[in-house]
MOPAC internal coordinates of N, CA, C and O (Angstrom, degrees):
PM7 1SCF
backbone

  N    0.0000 0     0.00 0     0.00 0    0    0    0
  C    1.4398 1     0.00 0     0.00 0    1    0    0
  C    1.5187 1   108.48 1     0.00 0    2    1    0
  O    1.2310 1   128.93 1   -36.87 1    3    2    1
  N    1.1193 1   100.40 1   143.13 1    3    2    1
  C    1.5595 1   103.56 1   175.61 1    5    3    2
  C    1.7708 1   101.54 1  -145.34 1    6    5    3
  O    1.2310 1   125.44 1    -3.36 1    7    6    5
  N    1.4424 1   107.15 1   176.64 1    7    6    5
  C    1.1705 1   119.32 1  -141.23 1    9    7    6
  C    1.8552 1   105.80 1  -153.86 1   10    9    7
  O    1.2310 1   119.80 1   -70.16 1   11   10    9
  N    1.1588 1   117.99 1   109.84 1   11   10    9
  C    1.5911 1   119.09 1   156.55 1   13   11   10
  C    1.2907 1   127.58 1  -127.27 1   14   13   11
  O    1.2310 1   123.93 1   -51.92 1   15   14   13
  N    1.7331 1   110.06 1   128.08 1   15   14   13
  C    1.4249 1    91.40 1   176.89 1   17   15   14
  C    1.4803 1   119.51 1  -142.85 1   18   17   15
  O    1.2310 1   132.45 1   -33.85 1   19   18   17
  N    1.7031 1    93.57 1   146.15 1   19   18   17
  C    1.8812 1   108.07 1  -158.30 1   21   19   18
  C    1.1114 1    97.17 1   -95.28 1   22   21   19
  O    1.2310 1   123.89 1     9.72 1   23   22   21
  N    1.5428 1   110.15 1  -170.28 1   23   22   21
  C    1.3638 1   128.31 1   160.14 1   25   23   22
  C    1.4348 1   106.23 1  -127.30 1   26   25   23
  O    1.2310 1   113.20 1   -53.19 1   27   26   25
  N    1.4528 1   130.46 1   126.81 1   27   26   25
  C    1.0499 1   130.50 1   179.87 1   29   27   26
  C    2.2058 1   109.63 1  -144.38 1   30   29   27
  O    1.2310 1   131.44 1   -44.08 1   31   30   29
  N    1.0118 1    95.53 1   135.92 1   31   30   29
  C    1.5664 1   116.37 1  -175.88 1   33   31   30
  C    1.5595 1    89.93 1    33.62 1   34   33   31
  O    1.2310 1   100.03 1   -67.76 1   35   34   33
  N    1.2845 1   153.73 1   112.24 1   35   34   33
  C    0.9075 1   152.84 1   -95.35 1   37   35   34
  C    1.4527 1   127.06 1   -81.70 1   38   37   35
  O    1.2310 1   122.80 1  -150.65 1   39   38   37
  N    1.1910 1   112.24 1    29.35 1   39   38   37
  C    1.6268 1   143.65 1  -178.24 1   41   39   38
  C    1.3208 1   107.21 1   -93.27 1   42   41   39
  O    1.2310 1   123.18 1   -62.49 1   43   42   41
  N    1.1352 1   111.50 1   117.51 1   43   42   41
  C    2.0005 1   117.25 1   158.85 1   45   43   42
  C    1.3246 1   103.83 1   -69.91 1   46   45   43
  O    1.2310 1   110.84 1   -49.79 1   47   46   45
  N    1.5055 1   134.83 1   130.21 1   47   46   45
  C    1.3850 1   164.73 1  -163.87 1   49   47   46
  C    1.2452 1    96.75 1  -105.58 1   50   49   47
  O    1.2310 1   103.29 1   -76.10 1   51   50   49
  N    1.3973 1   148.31 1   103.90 1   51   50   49
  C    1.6020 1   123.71 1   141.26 1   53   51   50
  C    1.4080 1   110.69 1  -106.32 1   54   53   51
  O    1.2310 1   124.31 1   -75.84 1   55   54   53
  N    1.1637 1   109.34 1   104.16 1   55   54   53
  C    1.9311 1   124.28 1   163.78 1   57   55   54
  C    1.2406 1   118.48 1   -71.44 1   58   57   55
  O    1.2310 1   124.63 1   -53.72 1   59   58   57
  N    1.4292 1   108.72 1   126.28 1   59   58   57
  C    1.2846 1   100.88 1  -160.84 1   61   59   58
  C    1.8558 1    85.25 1  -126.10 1   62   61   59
  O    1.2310 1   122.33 1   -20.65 1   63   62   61
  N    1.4011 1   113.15 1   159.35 1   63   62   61
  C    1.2345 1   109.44 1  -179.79 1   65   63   62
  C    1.7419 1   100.86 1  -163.63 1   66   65   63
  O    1.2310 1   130.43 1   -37.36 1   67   66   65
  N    1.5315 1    97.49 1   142.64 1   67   66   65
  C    1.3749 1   112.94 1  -170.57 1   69   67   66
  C    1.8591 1   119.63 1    99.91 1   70   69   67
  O    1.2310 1   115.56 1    -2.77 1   71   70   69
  N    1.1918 1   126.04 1   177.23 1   71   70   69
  C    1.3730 1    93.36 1  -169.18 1   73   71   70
  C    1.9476 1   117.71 1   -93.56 1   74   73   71
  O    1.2310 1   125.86 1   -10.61 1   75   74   73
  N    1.3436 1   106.34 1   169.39 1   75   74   73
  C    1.2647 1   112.92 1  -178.94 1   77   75   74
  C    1.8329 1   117.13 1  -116.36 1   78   77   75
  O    1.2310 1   125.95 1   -85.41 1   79   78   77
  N    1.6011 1   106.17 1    94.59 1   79   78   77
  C    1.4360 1    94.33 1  -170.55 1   81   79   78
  C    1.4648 1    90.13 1  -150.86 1   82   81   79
  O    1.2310 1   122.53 1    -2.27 1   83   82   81
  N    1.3532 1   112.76 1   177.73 1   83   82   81
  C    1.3617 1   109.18 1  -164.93 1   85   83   82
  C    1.4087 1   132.02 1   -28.32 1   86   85   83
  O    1.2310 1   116.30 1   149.68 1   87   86   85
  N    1.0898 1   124.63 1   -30.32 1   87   86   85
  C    1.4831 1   123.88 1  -163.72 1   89   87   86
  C    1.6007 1    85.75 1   -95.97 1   90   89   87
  O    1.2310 1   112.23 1   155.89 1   91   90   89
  N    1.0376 1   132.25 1   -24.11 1   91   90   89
  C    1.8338 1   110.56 1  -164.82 1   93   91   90
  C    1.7621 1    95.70 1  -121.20 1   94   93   91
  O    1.2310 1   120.01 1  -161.92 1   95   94   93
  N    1.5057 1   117.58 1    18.08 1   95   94   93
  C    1.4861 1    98.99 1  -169.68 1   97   95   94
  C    1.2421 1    87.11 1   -89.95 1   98   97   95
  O    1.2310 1   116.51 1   136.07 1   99   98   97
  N    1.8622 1   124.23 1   -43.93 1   99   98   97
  C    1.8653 1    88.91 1  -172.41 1  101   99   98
  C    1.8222 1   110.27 1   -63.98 1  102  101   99
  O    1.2310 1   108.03 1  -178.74 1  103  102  101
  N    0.9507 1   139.97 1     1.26 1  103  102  101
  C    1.4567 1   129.42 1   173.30 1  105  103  102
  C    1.8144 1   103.21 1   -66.90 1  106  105  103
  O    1.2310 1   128.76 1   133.99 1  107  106  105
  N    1.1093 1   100.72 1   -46.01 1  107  106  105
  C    2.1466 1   104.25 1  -167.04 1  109  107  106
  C    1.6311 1    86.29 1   -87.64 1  110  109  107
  O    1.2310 1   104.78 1   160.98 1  111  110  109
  N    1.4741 1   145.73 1   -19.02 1  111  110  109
  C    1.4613 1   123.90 1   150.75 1  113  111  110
  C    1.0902 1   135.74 1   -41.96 1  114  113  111
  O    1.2310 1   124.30 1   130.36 1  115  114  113
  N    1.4387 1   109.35 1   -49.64 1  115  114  113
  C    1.3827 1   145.70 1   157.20 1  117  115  114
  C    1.4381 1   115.04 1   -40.91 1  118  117  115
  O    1.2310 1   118.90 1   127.49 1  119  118  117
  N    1.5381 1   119.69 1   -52.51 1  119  118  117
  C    1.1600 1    97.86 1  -170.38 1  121  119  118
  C    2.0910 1   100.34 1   -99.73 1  122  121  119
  O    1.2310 1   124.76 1   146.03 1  123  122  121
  N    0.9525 1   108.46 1   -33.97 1  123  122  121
  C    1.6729 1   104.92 1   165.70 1  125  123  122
  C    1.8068 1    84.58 1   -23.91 1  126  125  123
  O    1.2310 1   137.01 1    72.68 1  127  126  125
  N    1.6403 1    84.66 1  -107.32 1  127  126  125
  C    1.8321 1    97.60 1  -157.48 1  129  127  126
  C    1.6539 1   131.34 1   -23.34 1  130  129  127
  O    1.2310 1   129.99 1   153.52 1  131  130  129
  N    1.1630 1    98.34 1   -26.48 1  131  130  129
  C    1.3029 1   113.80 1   169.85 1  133  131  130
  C    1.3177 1   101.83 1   -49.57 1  134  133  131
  O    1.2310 1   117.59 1   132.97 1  135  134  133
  N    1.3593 1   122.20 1   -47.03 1  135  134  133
  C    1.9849 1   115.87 1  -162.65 1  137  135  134
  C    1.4629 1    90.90 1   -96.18 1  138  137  135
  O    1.2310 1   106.62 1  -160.52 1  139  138  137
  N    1.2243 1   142.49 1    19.48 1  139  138  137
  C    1.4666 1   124.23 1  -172.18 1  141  139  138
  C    1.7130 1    88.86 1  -109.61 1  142  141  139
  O    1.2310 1   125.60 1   -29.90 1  143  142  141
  N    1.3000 1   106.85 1   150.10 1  143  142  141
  C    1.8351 1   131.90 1  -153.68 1  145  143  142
  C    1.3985 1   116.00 1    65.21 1  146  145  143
  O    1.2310 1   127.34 1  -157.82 1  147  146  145
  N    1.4872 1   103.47 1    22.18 1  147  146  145
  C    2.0941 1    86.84 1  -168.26 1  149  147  146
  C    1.5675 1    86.71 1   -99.48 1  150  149  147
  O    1.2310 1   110.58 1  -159.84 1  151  150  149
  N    1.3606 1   135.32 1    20.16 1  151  150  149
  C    0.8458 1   124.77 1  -166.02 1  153  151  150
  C    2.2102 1   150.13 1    91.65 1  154  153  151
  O    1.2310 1   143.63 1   121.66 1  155  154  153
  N    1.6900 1    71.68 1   -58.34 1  155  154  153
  C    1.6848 1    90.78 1  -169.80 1  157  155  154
  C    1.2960 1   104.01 1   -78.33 1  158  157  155
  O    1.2310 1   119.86 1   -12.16 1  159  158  157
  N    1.1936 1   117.88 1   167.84 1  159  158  157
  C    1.8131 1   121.84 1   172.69 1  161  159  158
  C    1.4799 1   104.77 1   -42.91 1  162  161  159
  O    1.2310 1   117.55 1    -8.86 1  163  162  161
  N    1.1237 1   122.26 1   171.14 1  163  162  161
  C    1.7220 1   126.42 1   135.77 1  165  163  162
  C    1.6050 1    99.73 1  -115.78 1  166  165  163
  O    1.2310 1   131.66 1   -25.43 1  167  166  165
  N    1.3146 1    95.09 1   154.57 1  167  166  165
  C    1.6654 1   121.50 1   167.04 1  169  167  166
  C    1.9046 1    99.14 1  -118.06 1  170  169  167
  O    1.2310 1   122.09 1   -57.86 1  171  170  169
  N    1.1222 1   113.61 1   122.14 1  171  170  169
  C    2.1984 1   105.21 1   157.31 1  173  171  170
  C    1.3706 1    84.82 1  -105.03 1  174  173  171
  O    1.2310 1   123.58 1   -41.59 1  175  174  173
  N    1.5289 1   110.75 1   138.41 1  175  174  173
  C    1.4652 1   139.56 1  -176.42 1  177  175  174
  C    1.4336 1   100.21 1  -115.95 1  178  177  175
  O    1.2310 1   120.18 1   -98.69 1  179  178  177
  N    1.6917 1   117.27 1    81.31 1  179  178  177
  C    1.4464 1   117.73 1   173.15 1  181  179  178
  C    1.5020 1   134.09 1   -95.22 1  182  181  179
  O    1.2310 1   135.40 1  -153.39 1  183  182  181
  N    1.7402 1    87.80 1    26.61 1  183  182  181
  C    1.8239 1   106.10 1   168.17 1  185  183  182
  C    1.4881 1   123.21 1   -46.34 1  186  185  183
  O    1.2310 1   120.53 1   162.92 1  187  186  185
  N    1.9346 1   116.60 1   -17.08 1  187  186  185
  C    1.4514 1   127.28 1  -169.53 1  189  187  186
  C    1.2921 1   106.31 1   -94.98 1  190  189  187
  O    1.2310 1   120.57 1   138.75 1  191  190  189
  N    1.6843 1   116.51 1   -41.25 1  191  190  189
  C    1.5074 1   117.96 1  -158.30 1  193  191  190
  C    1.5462 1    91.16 1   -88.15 1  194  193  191
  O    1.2310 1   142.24 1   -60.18 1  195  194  193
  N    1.9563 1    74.41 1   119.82 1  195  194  193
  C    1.6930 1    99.25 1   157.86 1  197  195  194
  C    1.4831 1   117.71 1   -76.33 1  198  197  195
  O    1.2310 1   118.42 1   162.57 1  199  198  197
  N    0.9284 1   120.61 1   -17.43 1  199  198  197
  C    1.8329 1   120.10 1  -167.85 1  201  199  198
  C    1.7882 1   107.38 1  -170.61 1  202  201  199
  O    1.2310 1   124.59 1   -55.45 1  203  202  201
  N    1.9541 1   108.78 1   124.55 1  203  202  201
  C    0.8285 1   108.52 1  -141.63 1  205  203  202
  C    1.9915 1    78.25 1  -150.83 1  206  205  203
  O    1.2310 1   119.62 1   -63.35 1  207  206  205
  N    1.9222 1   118.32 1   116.65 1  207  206  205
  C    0.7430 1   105.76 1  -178.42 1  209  207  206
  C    1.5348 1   126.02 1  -127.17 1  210  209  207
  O    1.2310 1    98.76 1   -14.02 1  211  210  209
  N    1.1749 1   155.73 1   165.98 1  211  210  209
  C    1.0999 1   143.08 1  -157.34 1  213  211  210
  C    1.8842 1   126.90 1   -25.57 1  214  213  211
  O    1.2310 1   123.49 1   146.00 1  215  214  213
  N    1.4758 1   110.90 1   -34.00 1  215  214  213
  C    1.2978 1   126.94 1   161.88 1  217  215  214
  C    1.1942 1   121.41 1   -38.38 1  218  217  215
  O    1.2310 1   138.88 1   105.81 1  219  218  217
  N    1.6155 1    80.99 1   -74.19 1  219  218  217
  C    1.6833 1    93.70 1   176.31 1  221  219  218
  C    0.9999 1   137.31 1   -56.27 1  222  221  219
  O    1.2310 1   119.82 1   151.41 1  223  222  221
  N    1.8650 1   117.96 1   -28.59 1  223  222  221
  C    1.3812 1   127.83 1   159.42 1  225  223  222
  C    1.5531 1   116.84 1   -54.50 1  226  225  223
  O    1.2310 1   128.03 1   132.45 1  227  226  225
  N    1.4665 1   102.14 1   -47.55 1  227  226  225
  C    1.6777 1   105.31 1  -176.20 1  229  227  226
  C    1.5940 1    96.44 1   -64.40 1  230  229  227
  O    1.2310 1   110.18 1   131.12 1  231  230  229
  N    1.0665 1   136.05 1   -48.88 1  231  230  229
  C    1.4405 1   133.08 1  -175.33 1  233  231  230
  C    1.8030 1   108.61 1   -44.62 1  234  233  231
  O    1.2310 1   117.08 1   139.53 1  235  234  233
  N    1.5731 1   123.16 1   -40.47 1  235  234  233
  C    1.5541 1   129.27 1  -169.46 1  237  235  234
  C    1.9083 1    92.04 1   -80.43 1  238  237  235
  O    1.2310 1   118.32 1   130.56 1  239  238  237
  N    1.3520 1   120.81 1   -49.44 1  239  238  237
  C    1.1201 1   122.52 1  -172.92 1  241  239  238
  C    1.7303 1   109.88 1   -60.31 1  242  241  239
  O    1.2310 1   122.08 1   145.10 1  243  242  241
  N    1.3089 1   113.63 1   -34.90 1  243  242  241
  C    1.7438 1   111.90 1   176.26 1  245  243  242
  C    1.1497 1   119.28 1   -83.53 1  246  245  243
  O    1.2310 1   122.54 1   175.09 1  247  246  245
  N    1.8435 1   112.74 1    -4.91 1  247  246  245
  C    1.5104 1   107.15 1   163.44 1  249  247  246
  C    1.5901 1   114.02 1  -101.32 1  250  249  247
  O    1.2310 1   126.30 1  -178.09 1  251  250  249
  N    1.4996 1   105.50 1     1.91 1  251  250  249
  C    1.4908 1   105.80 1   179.32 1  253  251  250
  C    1.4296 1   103.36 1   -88.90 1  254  253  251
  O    1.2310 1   114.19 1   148.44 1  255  254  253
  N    1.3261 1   128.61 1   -31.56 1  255  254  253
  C    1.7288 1   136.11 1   176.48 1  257  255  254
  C    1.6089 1   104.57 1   -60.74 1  258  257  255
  O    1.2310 1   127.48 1   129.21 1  259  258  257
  N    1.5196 1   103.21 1   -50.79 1  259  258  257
  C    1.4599 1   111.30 1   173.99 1  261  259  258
  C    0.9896 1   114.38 1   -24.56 1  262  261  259
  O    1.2310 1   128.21 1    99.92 1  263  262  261
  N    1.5492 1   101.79 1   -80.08 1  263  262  261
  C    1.9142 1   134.57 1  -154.87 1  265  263  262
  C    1.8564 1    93.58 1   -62.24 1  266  265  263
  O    1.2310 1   114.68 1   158.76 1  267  266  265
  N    0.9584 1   127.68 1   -21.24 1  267  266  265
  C    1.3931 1   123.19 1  -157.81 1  269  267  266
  C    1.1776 1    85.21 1  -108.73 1  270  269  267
  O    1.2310 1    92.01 1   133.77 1  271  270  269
  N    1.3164 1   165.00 1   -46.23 1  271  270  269
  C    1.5018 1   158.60 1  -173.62 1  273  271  270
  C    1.0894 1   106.84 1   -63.93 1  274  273  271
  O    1.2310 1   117.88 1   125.85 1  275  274  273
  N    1.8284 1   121.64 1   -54.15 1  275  274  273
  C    1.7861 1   121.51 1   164.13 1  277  275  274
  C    1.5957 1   107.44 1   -57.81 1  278  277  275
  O    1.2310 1   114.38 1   162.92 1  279  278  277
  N    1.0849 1   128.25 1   -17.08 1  279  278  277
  C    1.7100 1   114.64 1  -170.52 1  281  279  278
  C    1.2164 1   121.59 1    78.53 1  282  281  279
  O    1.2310 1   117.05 1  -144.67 1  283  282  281
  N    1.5567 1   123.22 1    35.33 1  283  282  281
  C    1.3160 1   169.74 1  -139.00 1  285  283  282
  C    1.8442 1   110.45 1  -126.52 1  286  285  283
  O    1.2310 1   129.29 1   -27.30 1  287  286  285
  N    0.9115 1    99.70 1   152.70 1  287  286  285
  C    1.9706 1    92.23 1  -168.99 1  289  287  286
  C    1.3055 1    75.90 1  -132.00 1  290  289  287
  O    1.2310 1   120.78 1   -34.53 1  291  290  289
  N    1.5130 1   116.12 1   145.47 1  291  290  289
  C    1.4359 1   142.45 1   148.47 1  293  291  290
  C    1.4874 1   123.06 1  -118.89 1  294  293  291
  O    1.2310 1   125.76 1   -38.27 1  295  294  293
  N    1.3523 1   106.54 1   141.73 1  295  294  293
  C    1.6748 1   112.71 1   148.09 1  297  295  294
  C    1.6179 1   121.83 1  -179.29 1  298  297  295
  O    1.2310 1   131.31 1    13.26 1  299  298  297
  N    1.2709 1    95.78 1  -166.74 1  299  298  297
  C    1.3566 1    98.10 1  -142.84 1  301  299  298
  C    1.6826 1    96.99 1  -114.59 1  302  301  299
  O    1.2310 1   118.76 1   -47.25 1  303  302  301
  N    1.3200 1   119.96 1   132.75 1  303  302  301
  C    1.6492 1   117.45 1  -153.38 1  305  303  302
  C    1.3486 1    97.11 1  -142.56 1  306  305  303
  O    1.2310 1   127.95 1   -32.73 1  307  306  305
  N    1.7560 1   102.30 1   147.27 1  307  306  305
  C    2.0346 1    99.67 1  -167.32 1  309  307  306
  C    1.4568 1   116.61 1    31.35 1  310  309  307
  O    1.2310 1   126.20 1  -113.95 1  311  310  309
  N    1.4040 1   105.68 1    66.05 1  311  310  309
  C    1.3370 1   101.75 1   163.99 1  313  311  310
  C    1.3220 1   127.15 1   -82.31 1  314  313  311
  O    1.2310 1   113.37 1   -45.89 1  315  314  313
  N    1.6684 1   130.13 1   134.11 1  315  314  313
  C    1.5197 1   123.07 1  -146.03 1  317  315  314
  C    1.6244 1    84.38 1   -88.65 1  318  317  315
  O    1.2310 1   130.66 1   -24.58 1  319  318  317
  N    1.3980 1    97.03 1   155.42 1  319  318  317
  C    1.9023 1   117.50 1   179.70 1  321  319  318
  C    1.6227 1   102.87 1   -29.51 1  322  321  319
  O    1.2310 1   120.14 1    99.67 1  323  322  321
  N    1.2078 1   117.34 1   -80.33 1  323  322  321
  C    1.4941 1   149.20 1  -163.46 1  325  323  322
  C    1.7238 1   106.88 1   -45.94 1  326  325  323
  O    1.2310 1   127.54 1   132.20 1  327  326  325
  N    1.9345 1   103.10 1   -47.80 1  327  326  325
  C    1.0666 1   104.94 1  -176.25 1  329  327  326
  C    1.9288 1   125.09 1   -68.27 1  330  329  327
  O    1.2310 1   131.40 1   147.01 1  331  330  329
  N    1.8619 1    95.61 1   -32.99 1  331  330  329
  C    1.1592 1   112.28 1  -148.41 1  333  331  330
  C    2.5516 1    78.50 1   -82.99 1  334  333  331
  O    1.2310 1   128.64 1   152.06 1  335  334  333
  N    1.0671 1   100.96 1   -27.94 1  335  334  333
  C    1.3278 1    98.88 1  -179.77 1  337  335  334
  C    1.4910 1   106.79 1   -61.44 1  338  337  335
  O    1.2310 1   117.67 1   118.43 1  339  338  337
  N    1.5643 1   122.04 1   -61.57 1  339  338  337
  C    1.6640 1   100.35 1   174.60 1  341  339  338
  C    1.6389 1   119.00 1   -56.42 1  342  341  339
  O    1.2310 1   109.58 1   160.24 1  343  342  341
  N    1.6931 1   137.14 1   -19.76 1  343  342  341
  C    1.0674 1   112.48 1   123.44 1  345  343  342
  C    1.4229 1   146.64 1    -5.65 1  346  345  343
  O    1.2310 1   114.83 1   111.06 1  347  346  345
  N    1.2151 1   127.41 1   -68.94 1  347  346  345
  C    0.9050 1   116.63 1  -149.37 1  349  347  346
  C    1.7430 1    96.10 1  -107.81 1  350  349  347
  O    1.2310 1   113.16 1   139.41 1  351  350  349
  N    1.1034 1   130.53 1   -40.59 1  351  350  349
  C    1.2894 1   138.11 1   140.57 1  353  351  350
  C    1.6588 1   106.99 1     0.60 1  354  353  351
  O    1.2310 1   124.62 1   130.15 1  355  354  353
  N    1.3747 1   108.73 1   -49.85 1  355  354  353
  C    1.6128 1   118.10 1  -166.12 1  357  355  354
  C    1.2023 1   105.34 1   -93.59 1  358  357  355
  O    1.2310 1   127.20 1   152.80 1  359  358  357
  N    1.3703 1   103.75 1   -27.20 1  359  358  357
  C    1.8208 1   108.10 1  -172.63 1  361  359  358
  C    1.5030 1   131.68 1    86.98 1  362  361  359
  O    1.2310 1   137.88 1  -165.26 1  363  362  361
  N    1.6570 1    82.96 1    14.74 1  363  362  361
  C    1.5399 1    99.03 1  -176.44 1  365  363  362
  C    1.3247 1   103.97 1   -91.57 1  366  365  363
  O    1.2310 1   107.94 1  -163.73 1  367  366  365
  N    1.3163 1   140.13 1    16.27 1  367  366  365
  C    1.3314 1   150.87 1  -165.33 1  369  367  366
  C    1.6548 1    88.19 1   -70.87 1  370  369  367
  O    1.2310 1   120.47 1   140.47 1  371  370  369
  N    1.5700 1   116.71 1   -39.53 1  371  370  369
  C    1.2789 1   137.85 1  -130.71 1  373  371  370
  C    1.8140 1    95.08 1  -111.97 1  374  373  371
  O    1.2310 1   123.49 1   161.48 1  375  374  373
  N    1.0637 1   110.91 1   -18.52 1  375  374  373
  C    1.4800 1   127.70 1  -172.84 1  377  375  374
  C    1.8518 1   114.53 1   -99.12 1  378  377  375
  O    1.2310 1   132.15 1   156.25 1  379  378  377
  N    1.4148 1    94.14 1   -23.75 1  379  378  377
  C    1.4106 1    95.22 1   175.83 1  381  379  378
  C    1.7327 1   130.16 1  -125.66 1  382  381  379
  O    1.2310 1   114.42 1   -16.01 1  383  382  381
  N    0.9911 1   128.18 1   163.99 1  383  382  381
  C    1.2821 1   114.51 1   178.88 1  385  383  382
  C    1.4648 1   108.27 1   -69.60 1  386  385  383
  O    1.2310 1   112.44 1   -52.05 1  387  386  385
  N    1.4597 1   131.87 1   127.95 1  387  386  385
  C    1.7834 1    96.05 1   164.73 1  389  387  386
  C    1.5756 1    86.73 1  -134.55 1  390  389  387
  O    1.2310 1   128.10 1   -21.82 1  391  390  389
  N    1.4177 1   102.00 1   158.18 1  391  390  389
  C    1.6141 1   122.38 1  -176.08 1  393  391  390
  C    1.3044 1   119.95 1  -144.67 1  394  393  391
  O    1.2310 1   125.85 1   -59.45 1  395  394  393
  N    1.6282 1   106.37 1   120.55 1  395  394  393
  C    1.6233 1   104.42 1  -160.11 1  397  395  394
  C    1.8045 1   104.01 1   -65.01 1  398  397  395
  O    1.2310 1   101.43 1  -160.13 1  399  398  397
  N    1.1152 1   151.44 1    19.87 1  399  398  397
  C    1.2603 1   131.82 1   143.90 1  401  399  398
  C    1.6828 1   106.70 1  -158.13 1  402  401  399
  O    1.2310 1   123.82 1   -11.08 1  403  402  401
  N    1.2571 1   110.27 1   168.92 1  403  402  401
  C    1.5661 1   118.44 1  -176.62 1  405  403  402
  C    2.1027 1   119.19 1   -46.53 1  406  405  403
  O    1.2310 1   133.99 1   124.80 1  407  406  405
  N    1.0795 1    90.55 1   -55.20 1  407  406  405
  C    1.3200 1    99.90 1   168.77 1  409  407  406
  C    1.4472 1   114.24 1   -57.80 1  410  409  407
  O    1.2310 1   107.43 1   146.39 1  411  410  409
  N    1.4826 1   141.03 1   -33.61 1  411  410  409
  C    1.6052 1   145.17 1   160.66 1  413  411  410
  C    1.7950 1    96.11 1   -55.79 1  414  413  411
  O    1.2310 1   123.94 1   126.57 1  415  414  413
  N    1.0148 1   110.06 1   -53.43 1  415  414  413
  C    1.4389 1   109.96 1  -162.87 1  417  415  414
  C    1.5798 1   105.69 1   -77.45 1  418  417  415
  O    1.2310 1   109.34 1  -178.05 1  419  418  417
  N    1.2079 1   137.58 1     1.95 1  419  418  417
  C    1.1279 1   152.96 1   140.33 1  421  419  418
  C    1.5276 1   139.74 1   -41.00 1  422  421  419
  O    1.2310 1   139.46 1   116.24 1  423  422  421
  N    1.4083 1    79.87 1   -63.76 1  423  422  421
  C    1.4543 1   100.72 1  -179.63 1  425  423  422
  C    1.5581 1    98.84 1   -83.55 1  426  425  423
  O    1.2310 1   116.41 1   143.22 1  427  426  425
  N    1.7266 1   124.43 1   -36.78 1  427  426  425
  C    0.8981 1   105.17 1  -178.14 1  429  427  426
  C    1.9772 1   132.15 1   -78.34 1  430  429  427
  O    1.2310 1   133.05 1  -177.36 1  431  430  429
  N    1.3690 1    92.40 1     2.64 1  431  430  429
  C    1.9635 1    95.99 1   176.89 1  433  431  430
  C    1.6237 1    85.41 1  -112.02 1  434  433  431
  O    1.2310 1   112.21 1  -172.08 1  435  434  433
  N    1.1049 1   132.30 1     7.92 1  435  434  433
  C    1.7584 1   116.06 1   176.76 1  437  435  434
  C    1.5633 1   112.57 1   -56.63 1  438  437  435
  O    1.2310 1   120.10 1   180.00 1  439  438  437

């Protein structure tokens, strides 16, 4: 798993690409929390991750509790097929913002 993150229309971007499961979820914990108190929205851009497993879900869900305690907007943007299915599987489809591309997810923490 790997991990980049921008700033775009005033949203921090972290794209993450490759998969997210035990061995790499504390790495994308790591970098979530890192942007939580800086203020600005976050966007996770999971257009890369091919395979994404209970960890890793709990890892998006502890930066969504985060972001909402600072007064922080989250969500979840290009979510890949596979990923957005253990989503919804969990029912967190319903728990999170998700927006089929960066610019949706924009407008939607504006």
């Amino acid at each position: 798993m790997q991990h980049e993150t921008s700033e775009k229309g005033g949203a921090l971007v972290i794209a993450f690409s490759g998969d997210i499961d035990l061995q790499t979820s504390p790495d994308a914990r790591k970098a979530l929390l890192a942007e939580v108190g800086k203020g600005s929205p976050i966007l996770a851009d999971l257009s890369g991750v091919g395979y994404i497993d209970s960890s890793g879900v709990a890892s998006l869900v502890e930066c969504l509790q985060s972001a909402k305690k600072s007064g922080q907007k989250f969500a979840l943007v290009s979510v890949s097929e596979s990923a957005l299915r253990v989503l919804q599987l969990a029912r967190l489809d319903r728990v999170f913002t998700i927006c089929d591309t960066i610019d949706d997810g924009i407008a939607a923490v504006s």
